[in-house]
N, C-alpha and C positions, 0 to 999 in steps of 0.2 A: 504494500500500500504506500503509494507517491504522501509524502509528507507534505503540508502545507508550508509556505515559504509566507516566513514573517516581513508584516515593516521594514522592520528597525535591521532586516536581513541585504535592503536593498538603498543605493543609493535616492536621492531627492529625482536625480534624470531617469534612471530605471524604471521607477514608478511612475512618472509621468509618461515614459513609452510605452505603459501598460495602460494606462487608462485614456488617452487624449485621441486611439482609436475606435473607443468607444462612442466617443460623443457626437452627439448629432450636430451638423451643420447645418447653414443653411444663407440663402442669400442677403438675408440684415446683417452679417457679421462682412466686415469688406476685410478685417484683418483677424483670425482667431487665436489659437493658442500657440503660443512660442516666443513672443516678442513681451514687452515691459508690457505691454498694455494692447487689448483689443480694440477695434475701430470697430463700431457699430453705425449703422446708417440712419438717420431722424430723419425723413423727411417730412415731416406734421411741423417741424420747426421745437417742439415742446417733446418732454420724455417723462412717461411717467417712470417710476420708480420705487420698491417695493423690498424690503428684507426680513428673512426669517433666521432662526437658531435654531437647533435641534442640539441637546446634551444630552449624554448618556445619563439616564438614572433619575436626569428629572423630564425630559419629554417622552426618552423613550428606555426602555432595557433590552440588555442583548440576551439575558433570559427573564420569563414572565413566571408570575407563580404556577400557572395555570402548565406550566412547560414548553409554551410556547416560544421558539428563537427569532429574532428581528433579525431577517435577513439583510446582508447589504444592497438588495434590491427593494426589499421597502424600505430601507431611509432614503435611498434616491429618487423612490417614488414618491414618497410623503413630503422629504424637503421640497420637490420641483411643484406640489398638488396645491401646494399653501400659500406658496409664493405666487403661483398665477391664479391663483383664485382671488388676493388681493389684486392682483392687477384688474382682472375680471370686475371685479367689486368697482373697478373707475369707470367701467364700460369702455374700457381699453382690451387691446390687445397687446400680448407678449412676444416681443422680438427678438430679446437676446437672455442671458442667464450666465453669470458667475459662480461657482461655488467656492467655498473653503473649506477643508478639513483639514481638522486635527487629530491625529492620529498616536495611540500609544504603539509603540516598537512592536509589540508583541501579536496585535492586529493582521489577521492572517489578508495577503496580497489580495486573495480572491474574494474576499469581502467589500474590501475595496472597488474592485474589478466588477462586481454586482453592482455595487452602489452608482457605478459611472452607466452600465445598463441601465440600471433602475430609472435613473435621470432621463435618461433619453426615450425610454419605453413609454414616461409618462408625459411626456410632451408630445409626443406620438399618439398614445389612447386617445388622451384629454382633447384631443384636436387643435392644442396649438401647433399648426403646422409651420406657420411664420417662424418660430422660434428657434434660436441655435445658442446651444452651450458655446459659450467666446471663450472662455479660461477659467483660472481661479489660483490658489493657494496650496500649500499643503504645509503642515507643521506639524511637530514632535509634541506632543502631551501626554498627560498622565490619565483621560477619560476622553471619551470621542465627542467630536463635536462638528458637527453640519451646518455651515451658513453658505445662506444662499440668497443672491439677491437677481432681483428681475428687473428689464426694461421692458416697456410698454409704448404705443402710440395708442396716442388717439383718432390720428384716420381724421384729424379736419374738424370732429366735434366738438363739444364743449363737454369738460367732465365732470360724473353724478356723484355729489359730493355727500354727504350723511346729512348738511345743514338745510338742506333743499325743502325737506320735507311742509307740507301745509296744513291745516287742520280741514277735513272732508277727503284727502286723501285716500283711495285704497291703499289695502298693505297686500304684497304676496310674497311668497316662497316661492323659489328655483331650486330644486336640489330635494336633501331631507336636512331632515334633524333627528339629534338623537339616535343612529343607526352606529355612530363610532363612539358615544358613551356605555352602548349596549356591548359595544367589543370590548371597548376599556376594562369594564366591569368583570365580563369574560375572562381577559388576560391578568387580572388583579386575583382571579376566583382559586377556590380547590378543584374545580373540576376539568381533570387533563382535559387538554386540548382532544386527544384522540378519541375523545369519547364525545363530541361533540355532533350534532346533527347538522345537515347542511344549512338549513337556514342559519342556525348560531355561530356556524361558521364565517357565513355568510355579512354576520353582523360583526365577526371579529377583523374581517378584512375590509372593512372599510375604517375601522378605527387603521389598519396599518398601511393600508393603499386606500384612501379618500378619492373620488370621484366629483369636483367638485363641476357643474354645469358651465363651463366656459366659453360657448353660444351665449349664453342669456346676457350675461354681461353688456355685451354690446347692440343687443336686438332691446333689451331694456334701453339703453340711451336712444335708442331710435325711433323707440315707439314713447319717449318725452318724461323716463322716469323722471321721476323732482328729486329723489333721496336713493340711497342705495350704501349697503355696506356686507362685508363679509361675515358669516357667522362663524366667527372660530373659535368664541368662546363661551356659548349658549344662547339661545334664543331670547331670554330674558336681559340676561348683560351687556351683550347687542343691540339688543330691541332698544333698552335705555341711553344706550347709545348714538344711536340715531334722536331716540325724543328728545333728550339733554340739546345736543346739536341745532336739530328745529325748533327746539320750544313749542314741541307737542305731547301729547300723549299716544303711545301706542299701546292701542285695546285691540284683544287676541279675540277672535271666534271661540268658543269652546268647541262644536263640532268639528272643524277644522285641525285643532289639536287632539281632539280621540282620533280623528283619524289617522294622523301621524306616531300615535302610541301603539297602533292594533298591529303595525309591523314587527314590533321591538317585540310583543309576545311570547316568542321562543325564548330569550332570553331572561324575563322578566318573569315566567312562569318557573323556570330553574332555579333561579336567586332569590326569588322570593323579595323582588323590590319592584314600586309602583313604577311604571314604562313613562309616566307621565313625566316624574323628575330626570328624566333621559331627556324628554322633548321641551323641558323649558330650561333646563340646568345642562344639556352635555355640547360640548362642542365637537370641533375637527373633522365635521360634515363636509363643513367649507361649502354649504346652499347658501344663497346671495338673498339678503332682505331688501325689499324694496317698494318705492313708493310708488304711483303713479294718481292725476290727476282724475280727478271722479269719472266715469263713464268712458274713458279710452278703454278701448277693448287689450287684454293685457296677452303679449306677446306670449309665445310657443314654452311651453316649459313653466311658466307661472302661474299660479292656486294661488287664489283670494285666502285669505289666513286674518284680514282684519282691517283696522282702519286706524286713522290717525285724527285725534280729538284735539279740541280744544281742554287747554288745561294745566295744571302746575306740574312740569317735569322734573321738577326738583323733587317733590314727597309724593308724586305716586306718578314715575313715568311709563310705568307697561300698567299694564289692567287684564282683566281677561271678564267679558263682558259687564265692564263697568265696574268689577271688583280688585283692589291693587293687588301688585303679585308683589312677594319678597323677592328683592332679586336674590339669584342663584346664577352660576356659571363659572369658568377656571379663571382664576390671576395668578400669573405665577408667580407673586411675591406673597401670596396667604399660604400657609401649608395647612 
């Protein structure tokens, strides 16, 4: 049995030889990886711009209680899913992408080598097909760590900022929620992974590879959203996020949210916890919340989910038919 070849086994240029034919290219990049610095192409004149982190142990583990191993192809898929999903969130499009890792010595080559896949597979899936890994970094640590940051155009339009919002506005969902707090939960649980049914599976892999709607984004700026932001950190923390911004209130349907909880079932029926605080409390769906003005019909991919009120968004900015919610959702500086 071929032994795996460490890190810290290979020079800085070595491993760049091994991953830099991984990555996808594409015609925004006019200069890519090998030089100080890549040349990317703006034509809109304006660039949006977008960065994430990913650390071992507090976003992600390379093993889970549950048994489960975080491939180096889902971190290249979750860092690249999060990143253009913000982008997405401006009703922009993704043109280019950096990464950086840090890497401990002992870090097997081909995990690595996944993760440079991963990157690219998910810009692939997700449909940004504009998009090309230009470079990035690599350095020595003592726990891993993934940043990634994205460029975006906006194609000439005006960008859908969270402040936009009005009071009489619809509210809708792109995407889900709550389907990768159901994995979370999953991966945190005692129950092996192998013993897992495929729907729960099902919900465990979108907590590790996120599928976030990267269409909508910009068919929302088209069809005149007012407001728009990413959910990455629950529906409710978000939601408040956008009202804080507009100086409104966002009031949830209740049938709208049972309907988003009867998925999560599989899992919530095993763990014995209510699917509900999945769909108001869990993030890293990465579904796009967004506003649009009264009676415009709401573009491909968007479910009414609610409205935006008049009201104090200081002491009660989400509601759920008229009743305040607590917020709930992740910060990573509360443990």
């Amino acid at each position: 049995m071929t032994r795996d070849i460490l890190v810290g086994e290979l020079s800085e240029s070595e491993l760049l030889a091994r991953i830099f034919p991984r990555l996808r290219s594409g015609t925004s990049v006019l200069l890519g990886p090998g030089d100080d610095a890549a040349i990317v192409a703006a034509p809109d004149g304006r660039v949006v711009v977008s960065l994430d982190i990913q650390t071992q142990d507090q976003d992600f583990r390379l093993l889970w209680k549950n048994g489960y191993r975080t491939t180096g192809f889902d971190a290249g898929w979750k860092a690249a899913a999060q990143n253009l999903s913000d982008i997405n969130a401006m009703g922009a499009t993704a043109t280019s992408l950096v990464a950086g890792l840090t890497l401990p010595p002992a870090t097997p080559v081909s995990w690595v080598e996944q993760l440079a896949d991963g990157l690219s597979a998910a810009i692939e899936f997700l449909g940004a097909t504009g998009c090309s890994v230009a470079g990035g970094d690599l350095g020595r640590g003592t726990e891993l760590s993934i940043s990634v940051a994205v460029l975006g155009s906006l194609a000439g339009h005006a960008p859908v900022l969270r402040s936009g919002g009005r009071a009489g506005d619809q509210l809708a969902l792109a995407g889900t929620v709550g389907r990768a707090a159901a994995g979370l939960a999953l991966l945190e649980s005692d129950v092996p992974v192998e013993s897992l049914t495929i729907a729960q599976r099902e919900l465990l892999d979108t907590q590790c590879r996120p599928v976030p709607p990267l269409a909508a984004g910009p068919a929302a700026a088209r069809a005149g959203a007012t407001a728009m932001l990413d959910i990455s950190d629950g529906l409710v923390r978000d939601g408040a996020r956008l009202a804080g911004a507009s100086g409104v209130v966002v009031n949830l349907m209740q049938p709208a949210l049972t309907g988003l909880a009867e998925p999560l079932a599989p899992a919530a029926e095993l763990l014995g916890i209510d699917p509900m605080e999945w769909v108001l409390g869990g993030g890293e769906d990465h579904g796009l919340l967004a506003a649009f003005p009264p009676g415009v019909p709401l573009p491909p991919g968007f479910t009414a989910i609610g409205s935006l009120l008049p009201g104090n968004a200081t002491t009660a900015p989400v509601t759920i038919a008229g009743e305040a919610v607590q917020a709930s959702g992740w910060d990573h500086f509360v443990l």
